[in-house]
C-alpha positions in Angstrom: -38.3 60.9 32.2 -37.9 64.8 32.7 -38.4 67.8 30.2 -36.5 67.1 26.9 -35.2 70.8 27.1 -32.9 69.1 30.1 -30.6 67.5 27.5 -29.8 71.1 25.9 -27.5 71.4 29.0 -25.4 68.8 28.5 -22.1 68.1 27.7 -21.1 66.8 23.9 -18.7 64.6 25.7 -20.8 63.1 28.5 -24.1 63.0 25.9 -23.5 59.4 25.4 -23.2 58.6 29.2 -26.2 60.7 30.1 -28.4 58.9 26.8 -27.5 55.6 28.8 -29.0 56.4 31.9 -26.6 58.6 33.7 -27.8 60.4 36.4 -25.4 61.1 39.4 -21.9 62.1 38.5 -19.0 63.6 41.4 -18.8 67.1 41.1 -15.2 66.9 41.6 -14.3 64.8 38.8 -15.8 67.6 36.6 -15.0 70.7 37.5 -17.6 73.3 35.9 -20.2 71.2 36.2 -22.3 73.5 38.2 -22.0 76.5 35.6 -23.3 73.8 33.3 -26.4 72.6 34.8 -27.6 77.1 35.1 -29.9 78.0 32.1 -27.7 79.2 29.4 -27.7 82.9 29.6 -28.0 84.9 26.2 -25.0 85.4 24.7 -23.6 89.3 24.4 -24.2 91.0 20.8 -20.7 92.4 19.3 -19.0 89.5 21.5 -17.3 87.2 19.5 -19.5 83.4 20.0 -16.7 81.2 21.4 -17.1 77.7 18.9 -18.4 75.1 20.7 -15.3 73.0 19.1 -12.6 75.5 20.5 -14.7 75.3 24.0 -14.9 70.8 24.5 -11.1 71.6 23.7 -10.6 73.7 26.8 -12.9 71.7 28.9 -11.1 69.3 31.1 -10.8 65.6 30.5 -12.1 62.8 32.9 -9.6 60.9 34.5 -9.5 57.5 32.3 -10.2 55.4 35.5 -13.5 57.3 35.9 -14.3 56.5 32.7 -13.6 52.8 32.5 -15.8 52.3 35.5 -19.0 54.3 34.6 -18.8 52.8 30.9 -22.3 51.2 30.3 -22.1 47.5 29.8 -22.9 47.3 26.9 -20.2 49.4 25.6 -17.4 47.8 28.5 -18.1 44.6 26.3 -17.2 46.1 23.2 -14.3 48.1 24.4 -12.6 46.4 26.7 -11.4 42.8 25.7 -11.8 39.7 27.9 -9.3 38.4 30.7 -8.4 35.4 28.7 -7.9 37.4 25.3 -6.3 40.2 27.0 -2.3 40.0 26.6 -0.1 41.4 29.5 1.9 44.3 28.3 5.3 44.0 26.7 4.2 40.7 26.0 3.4 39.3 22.2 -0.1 37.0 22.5 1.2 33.5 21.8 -0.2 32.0 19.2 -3.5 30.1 19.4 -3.0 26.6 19.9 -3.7 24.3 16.9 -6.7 22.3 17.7 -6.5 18.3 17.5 -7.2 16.5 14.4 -10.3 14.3 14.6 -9.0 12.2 11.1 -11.0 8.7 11.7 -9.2 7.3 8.9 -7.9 3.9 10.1 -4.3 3.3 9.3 -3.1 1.9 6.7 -2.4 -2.1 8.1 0.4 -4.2 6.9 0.4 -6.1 4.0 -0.1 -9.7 4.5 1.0 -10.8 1.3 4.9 -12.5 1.6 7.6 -10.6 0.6 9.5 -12.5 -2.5 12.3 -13.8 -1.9 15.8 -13.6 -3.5 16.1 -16.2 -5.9 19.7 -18.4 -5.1 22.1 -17.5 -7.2 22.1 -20.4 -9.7 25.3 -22.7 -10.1 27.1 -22.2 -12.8 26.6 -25.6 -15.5 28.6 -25.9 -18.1 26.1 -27.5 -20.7 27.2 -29.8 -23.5 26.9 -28.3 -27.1 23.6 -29.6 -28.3 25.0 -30.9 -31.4 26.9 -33.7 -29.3 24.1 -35.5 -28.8 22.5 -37.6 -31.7 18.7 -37.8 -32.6 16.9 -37.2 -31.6 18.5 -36.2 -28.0 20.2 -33.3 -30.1 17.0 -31.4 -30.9 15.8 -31.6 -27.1 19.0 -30.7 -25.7 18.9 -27.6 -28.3 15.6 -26.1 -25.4 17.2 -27.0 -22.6 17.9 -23.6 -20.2 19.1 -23.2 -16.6 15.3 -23.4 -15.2 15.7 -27.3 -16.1 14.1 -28.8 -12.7 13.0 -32.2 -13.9 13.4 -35.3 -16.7 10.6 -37.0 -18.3 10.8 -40.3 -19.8 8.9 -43.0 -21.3 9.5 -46.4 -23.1 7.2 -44.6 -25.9 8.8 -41.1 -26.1 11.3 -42.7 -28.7 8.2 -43.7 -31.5 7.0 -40.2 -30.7 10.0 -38.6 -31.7 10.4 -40.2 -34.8 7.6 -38.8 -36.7 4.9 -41.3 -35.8 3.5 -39.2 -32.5 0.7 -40.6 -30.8 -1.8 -37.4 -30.6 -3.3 -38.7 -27.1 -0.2 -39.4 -25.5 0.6 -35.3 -26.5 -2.7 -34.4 -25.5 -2.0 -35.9 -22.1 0.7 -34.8 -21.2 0.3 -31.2 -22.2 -2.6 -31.3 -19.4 -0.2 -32.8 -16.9 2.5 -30.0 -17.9 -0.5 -27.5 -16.9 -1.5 -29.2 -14.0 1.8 -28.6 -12.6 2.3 -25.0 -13.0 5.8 -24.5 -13.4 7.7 -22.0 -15.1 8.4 -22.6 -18.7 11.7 -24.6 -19.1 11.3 -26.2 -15.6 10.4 -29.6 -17.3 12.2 -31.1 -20.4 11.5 -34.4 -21.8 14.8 -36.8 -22.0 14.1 -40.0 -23.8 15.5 -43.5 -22.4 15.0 -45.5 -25.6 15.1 -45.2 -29.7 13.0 -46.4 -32.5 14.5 -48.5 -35.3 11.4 -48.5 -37.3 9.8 -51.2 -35.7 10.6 -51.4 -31.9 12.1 -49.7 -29.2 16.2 -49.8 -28.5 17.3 -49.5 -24.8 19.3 -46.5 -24.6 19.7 -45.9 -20.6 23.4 -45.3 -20.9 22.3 -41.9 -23.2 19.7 -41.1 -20.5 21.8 -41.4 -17.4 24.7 -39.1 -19.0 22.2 -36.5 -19.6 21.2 -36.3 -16.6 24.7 -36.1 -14.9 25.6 -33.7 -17.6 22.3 -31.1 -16.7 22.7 -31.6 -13.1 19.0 -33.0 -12.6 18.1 -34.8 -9.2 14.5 -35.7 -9.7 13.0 -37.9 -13.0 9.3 -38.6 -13.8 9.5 -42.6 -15.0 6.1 -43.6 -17.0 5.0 -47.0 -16.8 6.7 -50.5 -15.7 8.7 -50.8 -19.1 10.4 -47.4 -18.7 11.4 -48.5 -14.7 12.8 -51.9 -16.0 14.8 -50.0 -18.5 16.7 -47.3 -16.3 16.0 -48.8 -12.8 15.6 -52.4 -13.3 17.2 -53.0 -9.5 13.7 -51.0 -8.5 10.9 -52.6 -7.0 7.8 -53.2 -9.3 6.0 -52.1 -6.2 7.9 -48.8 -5.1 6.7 -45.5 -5.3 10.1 -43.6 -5.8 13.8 -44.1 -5.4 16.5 -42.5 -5.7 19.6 -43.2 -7.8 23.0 -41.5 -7.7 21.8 -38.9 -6.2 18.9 -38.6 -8.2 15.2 -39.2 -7.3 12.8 -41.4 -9.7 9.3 -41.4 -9.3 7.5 -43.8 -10.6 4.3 -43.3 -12.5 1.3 -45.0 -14.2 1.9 -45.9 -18.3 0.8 -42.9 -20.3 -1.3 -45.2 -22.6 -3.0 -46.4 -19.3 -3.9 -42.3 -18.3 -4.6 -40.8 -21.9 -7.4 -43.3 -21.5 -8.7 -41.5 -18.0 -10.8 -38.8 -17.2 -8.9 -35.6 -17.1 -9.2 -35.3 -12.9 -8.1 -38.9 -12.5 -5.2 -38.7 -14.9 -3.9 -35.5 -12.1 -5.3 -37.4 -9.4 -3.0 -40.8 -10.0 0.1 -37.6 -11.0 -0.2 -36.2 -7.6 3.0 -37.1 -6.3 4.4 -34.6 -8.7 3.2 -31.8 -6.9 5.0 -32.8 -4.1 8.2 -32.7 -5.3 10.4 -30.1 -3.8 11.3 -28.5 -6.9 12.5 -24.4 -7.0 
């Protein structure tokens, strides 16, 4: 290790090297290095003491390459940055690059549901005034709007608009106007016949006009009576036919299904559900 007196004759500027280890330095790099390592003589009384400050002024600076390559290591790896962080000179560092995003957040998959469609312009119908209809066709022609898709009729509808209504015959078809699902307005009742009081009067001329005059091509016909009254040239046994233009299907008597279950009065109404209505 050596006496510790040794360090008294060292340098303030190369204490930190020699602390670290240094042991072996050229003479020629420091000059005065050899009136250095002789035992400080006693300084002359009167003579004015040079300050030490004034003197590692006037001593003589290391070349900077000498210094950058007996640096200790640990003090190179402070001082001196790396390669890769090091930026040539005149040159600005460029900016660090943004690093990826790892977002695992699926994206965002298309809708499945259909896109509505645009509604057809509707036609434009001139309806007849209401009033120009007598009872009691007046009164249902007064809630007829442009969603009309269908007519229904039945031999009995005239009783039941008289007053004298039949509460299961409204029952059932309220459940049937559910069952189908359309919009409000889409179905209007249209009767085919009129009651004097004691029996039903034929009125398929009334019927007929009304549907010419509302523009409607498909008709719901309850029971046999109501088919032989506006399509007597129809088939007892057909399913549907179609008149002027217009489609009739034919149904079961509504005092035949308001005596049903309520899943066999829609099962034997199917065929309404299949129309192609809107």
């Amino acid at each position: 290790m050596g006496s510790p007196s040794a360090e008294l004759n060292v340098l303030e500027s190369t204490r930190p090297w020699y602390q670290n280890g240094l042991q072996y330095v050229f003479k020629d790099a420091l000059p005065g290095i050899e009136e250095l390592e002789k035992p400080r003589r006693q300084k002359r009384t009167g003579a004015p003491a040079q300050p030490r400050q004034q003197y590692a002024q006037q001593a003589p600076r290391r070349p900077q390459q000498f210094v950058e390559q007996q640096a200790p290591p640990a003090q190179q790896r402070v001082q001196q940055p790396s390669a890769q962080n090091r930026a040539p000179q005149g040159q600005l560092a460029q900016p660090q690059q943004q690093r990826p995003s790892f977002d695992r957040t699926p994206p965002a998959k298309p809708s499945r549901v259909p896109q509505q469609r645009k509604a057809p312009p509707q036609p434009q119908v001139n309806f007849p005034d209401p009033h120009s209809w007598p009872a009691p066709w007046s009164n249902l022609a007064s809630r007829i709007t442009l969603r009309l898709q269908i007519f229904w009729t039945y031999s009995q509808m005239g009783q039941d608009l008289s007053g004298q209504a039949d509460a299961e015959r409204r029952k059932l078809f309220q459940s049937l106007i559910g069952y189908m699902g359309l919009p409000k307005g889409a179905i209007s009742f249209w009767p085919c016949t009129a009651w004097n009081g004691s029996d039903f009067e034929n009125k398929s001329e009334i019927f007929w006009k009304g549907v010419q005059s509302y523009g409607v091509k498909f008709v719901a016909c309850f029971g046999d009576q109501t088919r032989s009254i506006i399509a007597p040239d129809a088939p007892p046994s057909s399913a549907s036919v179609h008149i002027n233009g217009v489609q009739v299907l034919m149904l079961q008597d509504p005092d035949f299904l308001k005596s049903l279950p309520a899943d066999e009065q829609q099962l034997l109404c199917i065929s309404l559900l299949r129309l192609p209505l809107f």
